[in-house]
Backbone bond lengths (Angstrom), bond angles and torsions (degrees), N, CA, C in turn:
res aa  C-N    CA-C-N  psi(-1)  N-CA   C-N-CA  omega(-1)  CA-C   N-CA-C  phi
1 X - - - 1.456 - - 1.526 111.30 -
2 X 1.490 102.53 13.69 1.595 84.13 -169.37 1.783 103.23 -86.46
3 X 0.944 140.28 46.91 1.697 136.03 152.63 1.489 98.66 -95.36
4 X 1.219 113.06 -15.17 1.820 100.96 177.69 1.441 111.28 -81.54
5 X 1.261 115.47 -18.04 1.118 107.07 165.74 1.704 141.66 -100.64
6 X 1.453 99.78 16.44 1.062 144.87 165.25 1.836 125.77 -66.72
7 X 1.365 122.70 75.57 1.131 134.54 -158.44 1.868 136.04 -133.55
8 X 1.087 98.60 134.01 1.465 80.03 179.60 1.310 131.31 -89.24
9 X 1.559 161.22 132.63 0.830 143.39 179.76 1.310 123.56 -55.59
10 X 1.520 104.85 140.90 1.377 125.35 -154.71 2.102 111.45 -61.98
11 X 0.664 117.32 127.37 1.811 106.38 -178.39 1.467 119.62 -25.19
12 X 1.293 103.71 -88.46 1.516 103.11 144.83 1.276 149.19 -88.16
13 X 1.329 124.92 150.81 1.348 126.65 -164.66 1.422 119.10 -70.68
14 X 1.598 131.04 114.94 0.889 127.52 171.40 1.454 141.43 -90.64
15 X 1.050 141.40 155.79 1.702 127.21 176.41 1.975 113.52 -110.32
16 X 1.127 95.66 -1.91 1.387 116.94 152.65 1.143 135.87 -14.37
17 X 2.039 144.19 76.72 1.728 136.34 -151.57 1.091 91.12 -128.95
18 X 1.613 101.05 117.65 1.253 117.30 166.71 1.287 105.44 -117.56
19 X 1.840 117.24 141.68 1.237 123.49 -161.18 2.249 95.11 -123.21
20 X 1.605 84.89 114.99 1.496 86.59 139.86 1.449 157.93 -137.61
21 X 0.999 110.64 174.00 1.504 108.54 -166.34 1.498 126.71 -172.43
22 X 1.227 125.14 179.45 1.376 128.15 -149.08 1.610 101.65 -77.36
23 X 1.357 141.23 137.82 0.839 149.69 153.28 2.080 134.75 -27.26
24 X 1.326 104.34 118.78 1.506 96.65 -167.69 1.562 104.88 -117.14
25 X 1.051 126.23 150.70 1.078 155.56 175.67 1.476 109.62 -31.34
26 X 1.703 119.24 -61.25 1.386 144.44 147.55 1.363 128.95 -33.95
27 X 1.565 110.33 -33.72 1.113 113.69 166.80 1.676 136.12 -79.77
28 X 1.527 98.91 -10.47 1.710 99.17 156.89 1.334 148.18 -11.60
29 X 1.352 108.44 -62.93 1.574 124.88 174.00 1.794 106.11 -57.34
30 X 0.974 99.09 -36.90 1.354 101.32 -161.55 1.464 120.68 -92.59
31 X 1.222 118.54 -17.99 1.335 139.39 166.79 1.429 110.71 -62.00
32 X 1.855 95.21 -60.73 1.545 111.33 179.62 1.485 103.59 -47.94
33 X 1.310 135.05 -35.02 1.236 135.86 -168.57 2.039 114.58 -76.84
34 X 1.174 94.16 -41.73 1.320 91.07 168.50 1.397 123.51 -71.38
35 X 1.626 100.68 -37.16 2.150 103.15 170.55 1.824 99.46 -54.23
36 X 1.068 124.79 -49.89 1.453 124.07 -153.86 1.754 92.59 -75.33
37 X 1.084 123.91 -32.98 1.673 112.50 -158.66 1.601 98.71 -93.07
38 X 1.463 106.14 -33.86 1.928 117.95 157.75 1.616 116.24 -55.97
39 X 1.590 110.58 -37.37 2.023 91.08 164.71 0.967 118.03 -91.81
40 X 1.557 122.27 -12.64 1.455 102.67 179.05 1.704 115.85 -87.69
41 X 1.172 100.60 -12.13 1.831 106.49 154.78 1.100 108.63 -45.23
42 X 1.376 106.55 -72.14 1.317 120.83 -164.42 2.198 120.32 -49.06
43 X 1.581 89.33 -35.27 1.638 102.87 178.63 1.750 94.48 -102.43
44 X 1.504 110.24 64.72 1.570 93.23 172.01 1.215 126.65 34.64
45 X 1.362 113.84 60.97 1.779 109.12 156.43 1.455 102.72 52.02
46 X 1.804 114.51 51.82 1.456 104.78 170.32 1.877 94.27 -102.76
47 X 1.242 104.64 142.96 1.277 99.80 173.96 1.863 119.84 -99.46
48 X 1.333 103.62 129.16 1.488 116.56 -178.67 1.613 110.00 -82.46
49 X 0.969 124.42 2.23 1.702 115.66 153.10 2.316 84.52 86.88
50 X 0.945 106.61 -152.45 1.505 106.22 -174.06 1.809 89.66 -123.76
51 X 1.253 117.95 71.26 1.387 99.42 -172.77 1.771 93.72 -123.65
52 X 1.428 113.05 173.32 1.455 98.70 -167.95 1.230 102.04 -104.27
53 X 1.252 118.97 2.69 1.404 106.96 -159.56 1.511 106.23 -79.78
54 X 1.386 150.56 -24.05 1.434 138.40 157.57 1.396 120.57 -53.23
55 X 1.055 116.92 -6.62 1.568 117.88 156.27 1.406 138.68 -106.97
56 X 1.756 104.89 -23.39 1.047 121.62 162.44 1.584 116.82 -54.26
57 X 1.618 93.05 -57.33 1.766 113.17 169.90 1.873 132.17 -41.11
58 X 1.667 89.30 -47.66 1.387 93.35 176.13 1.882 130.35 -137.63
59 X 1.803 89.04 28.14 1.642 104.83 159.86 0.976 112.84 -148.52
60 X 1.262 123.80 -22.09 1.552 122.13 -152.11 1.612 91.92 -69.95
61 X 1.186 148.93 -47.97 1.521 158.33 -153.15 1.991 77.74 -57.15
62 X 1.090 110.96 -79.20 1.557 101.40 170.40 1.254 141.26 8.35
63 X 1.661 81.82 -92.46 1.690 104.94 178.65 1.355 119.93 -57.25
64 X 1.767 102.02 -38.78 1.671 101.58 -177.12 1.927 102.81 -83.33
65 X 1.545 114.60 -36.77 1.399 92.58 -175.33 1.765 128.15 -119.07
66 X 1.768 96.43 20.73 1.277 88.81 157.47 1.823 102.24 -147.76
67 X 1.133 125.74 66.41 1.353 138.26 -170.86 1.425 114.24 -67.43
68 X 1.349 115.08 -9.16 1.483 109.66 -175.35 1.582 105.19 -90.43
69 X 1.468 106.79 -18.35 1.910 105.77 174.74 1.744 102.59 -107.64
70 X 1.544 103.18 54.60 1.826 76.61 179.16 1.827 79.60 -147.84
71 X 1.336 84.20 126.82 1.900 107.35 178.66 1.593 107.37 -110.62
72 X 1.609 101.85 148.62 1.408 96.22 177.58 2.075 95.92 -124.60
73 X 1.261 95.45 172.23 2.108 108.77 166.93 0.904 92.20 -109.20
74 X 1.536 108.50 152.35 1.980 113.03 149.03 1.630 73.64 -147.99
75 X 1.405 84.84 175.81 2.269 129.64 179.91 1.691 80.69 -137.36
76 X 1.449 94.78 -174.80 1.021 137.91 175.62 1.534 121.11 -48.04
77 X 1.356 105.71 -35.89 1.746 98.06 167.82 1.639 98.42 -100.92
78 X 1.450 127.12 47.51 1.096 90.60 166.69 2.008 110.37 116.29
79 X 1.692 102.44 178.72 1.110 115.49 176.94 1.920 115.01 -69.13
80 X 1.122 110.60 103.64 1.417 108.00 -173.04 1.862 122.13 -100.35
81 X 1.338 117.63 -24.92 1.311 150.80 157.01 1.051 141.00 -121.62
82 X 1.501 97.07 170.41 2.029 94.33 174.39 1.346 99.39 -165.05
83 X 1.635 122.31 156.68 1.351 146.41 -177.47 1.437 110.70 -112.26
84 X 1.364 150.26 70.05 1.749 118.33 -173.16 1.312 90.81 -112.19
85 X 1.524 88.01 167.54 1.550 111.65 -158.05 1.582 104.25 -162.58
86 X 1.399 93.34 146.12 1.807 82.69 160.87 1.984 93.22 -160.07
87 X 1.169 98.01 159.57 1.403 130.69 -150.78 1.958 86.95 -64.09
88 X 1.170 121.79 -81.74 1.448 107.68 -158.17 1.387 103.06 -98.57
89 X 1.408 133.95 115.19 1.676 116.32 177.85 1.197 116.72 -52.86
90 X 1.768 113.84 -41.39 1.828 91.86 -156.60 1.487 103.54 -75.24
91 X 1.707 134.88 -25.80 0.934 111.46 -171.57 2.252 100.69 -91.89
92 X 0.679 91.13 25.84 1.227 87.88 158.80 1.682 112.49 -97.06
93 X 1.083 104.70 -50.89 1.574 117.41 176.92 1.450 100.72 -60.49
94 X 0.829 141.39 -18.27 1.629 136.49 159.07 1.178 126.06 -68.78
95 X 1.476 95.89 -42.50 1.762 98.51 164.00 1.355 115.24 -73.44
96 X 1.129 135.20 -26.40 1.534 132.63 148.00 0.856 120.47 -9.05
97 X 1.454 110.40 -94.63 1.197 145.65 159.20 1.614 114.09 5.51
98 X 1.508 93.31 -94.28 1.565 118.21 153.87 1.212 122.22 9.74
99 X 1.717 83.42 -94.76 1.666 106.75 -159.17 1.552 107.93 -103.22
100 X 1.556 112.90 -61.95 1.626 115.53 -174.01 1.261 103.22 -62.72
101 X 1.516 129.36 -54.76 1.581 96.29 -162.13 1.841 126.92 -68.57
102 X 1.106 94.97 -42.42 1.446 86.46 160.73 1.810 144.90 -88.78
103 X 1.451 88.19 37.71 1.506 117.39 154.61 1.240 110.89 -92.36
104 X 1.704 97.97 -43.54 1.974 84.19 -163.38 1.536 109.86 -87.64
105 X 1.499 112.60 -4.84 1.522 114.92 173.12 1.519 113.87 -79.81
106 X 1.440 114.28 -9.45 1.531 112.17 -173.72 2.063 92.59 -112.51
107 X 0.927 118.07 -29.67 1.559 108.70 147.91 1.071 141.54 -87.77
108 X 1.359 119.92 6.08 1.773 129.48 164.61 1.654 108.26 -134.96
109 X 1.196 97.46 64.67 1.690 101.01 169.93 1.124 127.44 -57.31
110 X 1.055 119.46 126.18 1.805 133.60 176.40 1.762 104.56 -31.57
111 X 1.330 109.18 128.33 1.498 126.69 -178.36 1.299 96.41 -73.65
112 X 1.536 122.39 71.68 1.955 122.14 -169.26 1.974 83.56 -78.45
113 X 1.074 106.33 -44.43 1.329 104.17 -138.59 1.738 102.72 -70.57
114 X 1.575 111.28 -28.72 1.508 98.32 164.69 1.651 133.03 -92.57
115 X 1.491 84.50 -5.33 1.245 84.06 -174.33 2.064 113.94 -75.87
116 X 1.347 88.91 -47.24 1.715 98.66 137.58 1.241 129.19 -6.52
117 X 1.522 105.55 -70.81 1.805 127.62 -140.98 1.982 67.57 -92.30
118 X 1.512 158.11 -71.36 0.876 179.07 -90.82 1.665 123.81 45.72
119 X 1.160 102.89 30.15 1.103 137.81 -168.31 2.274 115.49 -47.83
120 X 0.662 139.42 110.53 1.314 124.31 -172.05 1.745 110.06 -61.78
121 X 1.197 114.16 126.94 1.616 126.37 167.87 1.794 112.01 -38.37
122 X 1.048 120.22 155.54 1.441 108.07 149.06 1.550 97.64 -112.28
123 X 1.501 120.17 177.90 1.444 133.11 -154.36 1.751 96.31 -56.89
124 X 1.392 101.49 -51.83 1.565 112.22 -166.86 1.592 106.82 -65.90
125 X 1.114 122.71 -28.67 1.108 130.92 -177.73 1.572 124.14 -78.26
126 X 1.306 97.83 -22.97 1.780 107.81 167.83 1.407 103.45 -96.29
127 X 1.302 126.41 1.21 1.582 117.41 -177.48 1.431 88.72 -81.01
128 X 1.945 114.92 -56.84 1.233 106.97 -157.67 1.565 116.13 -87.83
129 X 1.184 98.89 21.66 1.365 119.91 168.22 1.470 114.46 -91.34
130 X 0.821 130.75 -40.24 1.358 153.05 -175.81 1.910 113.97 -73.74
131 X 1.414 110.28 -40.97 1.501 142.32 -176.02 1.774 85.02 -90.57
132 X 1.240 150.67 -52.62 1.295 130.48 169.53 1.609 111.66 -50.71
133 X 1.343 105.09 -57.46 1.634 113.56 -153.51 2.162 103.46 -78.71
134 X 1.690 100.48 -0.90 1.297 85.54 174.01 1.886 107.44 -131.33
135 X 1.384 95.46 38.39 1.757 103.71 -175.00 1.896 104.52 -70.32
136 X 0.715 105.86 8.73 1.334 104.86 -153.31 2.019 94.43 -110.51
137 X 1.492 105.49 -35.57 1.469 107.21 -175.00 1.538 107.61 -50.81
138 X 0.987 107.96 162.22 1.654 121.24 -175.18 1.204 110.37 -89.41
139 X 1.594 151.11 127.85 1.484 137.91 -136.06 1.749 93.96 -145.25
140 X 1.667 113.07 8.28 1.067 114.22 -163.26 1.737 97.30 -71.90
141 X 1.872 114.13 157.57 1.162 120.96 175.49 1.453 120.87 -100.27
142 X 1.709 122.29 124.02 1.262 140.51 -150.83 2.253 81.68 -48.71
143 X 1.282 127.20 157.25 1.602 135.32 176.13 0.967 98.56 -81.68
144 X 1.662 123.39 -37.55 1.702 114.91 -162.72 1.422 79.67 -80.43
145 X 1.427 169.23 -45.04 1.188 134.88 -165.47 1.456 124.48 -78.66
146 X 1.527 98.48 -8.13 1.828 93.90 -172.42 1.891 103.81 -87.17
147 X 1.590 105.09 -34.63 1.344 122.70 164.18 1.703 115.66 -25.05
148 X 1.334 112.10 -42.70 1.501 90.76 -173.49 1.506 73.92 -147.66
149 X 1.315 148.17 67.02 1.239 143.36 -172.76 1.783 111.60 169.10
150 X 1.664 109.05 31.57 1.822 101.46 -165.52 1.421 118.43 -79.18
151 X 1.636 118.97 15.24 1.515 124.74 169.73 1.030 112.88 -113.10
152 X 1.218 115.31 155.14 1.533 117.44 -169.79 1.458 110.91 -128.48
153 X 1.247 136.80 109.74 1.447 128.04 169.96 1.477 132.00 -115.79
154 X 1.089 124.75 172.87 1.643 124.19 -165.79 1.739 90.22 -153.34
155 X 1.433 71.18 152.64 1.356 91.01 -160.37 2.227 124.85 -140.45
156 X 1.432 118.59 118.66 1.178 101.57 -175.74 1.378 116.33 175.83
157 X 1.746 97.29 142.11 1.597 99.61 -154.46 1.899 90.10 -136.42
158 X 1.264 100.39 165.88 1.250 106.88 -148.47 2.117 101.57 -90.30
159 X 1.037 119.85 154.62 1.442 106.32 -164.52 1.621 134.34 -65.35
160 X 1.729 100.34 -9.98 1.731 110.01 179.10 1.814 96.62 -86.29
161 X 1.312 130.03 15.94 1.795 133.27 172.90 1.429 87.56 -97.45
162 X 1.496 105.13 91.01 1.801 113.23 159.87 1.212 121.08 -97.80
163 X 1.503 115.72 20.60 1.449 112.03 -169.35 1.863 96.07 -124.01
164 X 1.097 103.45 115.51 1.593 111.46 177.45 1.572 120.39 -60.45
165 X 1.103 102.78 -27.21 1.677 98.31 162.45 1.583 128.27 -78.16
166 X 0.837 106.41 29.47 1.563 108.03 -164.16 1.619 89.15 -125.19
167 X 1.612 135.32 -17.62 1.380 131.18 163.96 1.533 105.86 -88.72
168 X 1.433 92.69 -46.77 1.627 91.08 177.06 1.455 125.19 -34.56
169 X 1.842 117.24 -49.64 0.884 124.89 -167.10 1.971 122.96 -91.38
170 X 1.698 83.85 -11.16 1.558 95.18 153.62 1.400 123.45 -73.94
171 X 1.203 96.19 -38.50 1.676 110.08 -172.65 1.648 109.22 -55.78
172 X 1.763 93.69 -52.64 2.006 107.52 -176.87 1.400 98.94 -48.74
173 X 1.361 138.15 -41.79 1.475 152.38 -128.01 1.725 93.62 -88.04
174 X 1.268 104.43 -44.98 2.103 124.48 -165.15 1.632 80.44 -97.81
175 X 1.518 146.46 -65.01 1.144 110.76 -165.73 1.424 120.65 -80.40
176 X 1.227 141.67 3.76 1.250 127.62 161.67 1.522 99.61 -107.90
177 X 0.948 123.10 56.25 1.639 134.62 155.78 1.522 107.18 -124.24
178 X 1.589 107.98 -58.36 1.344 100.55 163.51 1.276 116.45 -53.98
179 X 1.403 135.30 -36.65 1.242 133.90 -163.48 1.474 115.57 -61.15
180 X 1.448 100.33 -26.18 1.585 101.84 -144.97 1.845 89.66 -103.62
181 X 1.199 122.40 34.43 1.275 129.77 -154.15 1.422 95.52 -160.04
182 X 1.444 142.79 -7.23 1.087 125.81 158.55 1.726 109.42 121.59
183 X 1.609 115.17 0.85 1.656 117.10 -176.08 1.909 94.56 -88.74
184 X 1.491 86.84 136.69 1.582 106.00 163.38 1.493 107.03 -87.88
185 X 1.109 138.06 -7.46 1.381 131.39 169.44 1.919 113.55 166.80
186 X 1.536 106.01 -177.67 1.309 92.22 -167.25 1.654 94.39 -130.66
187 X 1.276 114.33 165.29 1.737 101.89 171.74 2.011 87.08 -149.00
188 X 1.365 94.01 158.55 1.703 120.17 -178.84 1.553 106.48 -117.59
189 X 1.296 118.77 139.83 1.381 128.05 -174.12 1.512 99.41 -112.77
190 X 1.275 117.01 90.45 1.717 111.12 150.02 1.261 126.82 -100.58
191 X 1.366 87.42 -160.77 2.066 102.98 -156.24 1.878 87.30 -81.81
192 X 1.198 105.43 153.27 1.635 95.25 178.92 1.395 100.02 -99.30
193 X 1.433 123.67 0.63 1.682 86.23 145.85 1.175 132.16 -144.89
194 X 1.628 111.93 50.29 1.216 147.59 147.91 2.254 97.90 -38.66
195 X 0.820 104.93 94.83 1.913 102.92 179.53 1.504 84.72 -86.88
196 X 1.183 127.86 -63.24 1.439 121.38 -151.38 1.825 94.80 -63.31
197 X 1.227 119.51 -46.09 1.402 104.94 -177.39 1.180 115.63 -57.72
198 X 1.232 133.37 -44.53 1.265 158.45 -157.41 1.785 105.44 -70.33
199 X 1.562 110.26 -39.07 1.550 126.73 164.17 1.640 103.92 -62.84
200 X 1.043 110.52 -45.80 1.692 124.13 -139.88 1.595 81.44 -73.89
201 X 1.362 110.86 -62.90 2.031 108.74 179.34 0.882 110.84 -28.51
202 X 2.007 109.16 -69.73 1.545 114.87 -155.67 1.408 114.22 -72.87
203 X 1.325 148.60 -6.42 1.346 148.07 125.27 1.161 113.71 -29.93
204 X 1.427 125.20 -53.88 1.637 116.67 -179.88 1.389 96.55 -70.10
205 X 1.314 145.34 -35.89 1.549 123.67 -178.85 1.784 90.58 125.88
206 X 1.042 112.48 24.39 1.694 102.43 179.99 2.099 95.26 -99.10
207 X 1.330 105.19 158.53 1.389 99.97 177.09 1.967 101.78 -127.02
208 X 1.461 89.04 164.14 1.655 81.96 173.39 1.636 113.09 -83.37
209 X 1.523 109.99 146.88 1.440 120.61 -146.25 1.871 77.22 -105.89
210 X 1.163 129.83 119.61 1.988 118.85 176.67 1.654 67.39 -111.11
211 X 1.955 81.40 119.73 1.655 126.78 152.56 1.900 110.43 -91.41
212 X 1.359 100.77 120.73 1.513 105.58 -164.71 1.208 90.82 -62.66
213 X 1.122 149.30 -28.78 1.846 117.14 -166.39 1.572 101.11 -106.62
214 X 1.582 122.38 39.10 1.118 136.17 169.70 1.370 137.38 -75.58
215 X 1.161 117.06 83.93 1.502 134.38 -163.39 1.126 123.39 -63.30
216 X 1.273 138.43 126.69 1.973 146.34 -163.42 2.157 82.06 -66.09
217 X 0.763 109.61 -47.40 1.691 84.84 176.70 1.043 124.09 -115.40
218 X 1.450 103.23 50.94 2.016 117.67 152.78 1.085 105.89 -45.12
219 X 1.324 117.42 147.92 1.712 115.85 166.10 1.913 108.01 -96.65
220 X 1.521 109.86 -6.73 1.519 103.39 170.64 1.698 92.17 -130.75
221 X 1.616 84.78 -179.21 1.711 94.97 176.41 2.015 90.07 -143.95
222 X 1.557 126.16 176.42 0.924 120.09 162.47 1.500 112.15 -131.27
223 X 1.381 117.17 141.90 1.678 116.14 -168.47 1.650 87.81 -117.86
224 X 1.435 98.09 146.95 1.441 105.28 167.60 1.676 125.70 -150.65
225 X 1.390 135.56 173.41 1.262 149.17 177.25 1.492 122.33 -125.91
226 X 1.276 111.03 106.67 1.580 107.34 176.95 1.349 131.03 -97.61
227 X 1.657 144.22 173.06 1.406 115.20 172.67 1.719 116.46 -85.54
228 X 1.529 113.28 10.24 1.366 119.17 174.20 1.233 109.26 -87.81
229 X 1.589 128.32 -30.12 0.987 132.00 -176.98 1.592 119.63 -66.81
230 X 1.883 91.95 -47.26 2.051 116.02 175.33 1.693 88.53 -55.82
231 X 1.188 118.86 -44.97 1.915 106.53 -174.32 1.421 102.32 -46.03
232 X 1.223 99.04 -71.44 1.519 106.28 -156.02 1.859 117.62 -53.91
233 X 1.423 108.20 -23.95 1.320 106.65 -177.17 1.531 108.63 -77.14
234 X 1.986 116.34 -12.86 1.185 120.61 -175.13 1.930 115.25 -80.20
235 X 1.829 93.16 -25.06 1.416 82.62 175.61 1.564 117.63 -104.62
């Protein structure tokens, strides 16, 4: 991992302490808050109301079932990022399966009744509208990516973190945790046309992984980092 620590000094000089560290139990609420204010960036400043389900949806499986690889940042106001991760994807995705997804379908029930009435959605309400009407898709992970890629991490920090080392050094934090546990590398599944996400990886050093039965209108793509790859940037 050492290209993550590989940096240029910042333009101007900052006095700026950001602290990280391993993920707590307590820190929930607040995490969830940065995932939710990070997608609605991401979907143009749509606002998700204070509801949990954008975090429940796309960390909480994490936090609740692999908490020993999930790091967060804060400054001064607080929790500002987060790293999660967990060691093997597919059997993580089994525990999905399992346990989380049909938790959050028996606590975020399908909006039958307005959609019915013809009622207009609010934002949150077409997400978990959307998470009913597509339970059925197949969520399995392509082999050639788990093959040299069997961790999976996510990743995200809130938009006033202008200093690129401050993911970097979250990032070093989750891959030599996975590392030290037996992962040859990690890969991230985004939206394929997420650009800013898609930037945000390849700055950390992740590349796009082309899955042969990968279709020009996938709705995701997966980027990843291996330790053959960390070699090669060393020599």
């Amino acid at each position: 991992v050492s290209d993550l620590f590989l940096y240029k000094a910042p333009e101007s000089p900052s006095s700026q302490i950001y602290t990280i560290r391993p993920y707590l139990q307590s820190d929930e609420s607040y995490v969830y808050d940065v995932c939710r204010k990070t997608y609605a960036l991401e979907r143009e400043n749509i606002t998700f109301e204070e509801s949990d389900f954008v975090g429940d949806k796309l960390i909480g499986g994490f936090l609740t079932l692999s908490p020993e690889y999930c790091f967060i940042v804060e400054d001064e106001m607080g929790i500002c990022g987060y790293a999660l991760a967990a060691l093997d994807a597919q059997q993580f995705n089994k525990k999905l399966e399992i346990s989380w997804t049909p938790e959050l379908n028996r606590k975020y029930p399908a909006p039958t009744e307005k959609l019915s009435a013809g009622q207009k959605l609010s934002p949150v309400e077409e997400l978990i509208n959307d998470m009913h009407s597509n339970n059925v898709v197949n969520n399995a992970i392509p082999e050639m990516i788990c093959k040299n890629h069997p961790s999976v991490v996510k990743m995200s920090v809130l938009p006033h973190i202008m200093d690129l080392s401050v993911p970097k050094r979250i990032l070093a934090c989750i891959i030599a945790a996975l590392k030290a546990n037996g992962s040859v590398g990690v890969f991230s599944e985004i939206p394929a046309s997420d650009k800013k996400l898609f930037d945000f990886y390849s700055k950390l050093g992740f590349l796009h992984i082309q899955v042969s039965n990968e279709l020009p209108n996938d709705c995701s793509i997966f980027m990843g980092r291996t330790s053959l790859q960390i070699m090669l940037q060393r020599s």
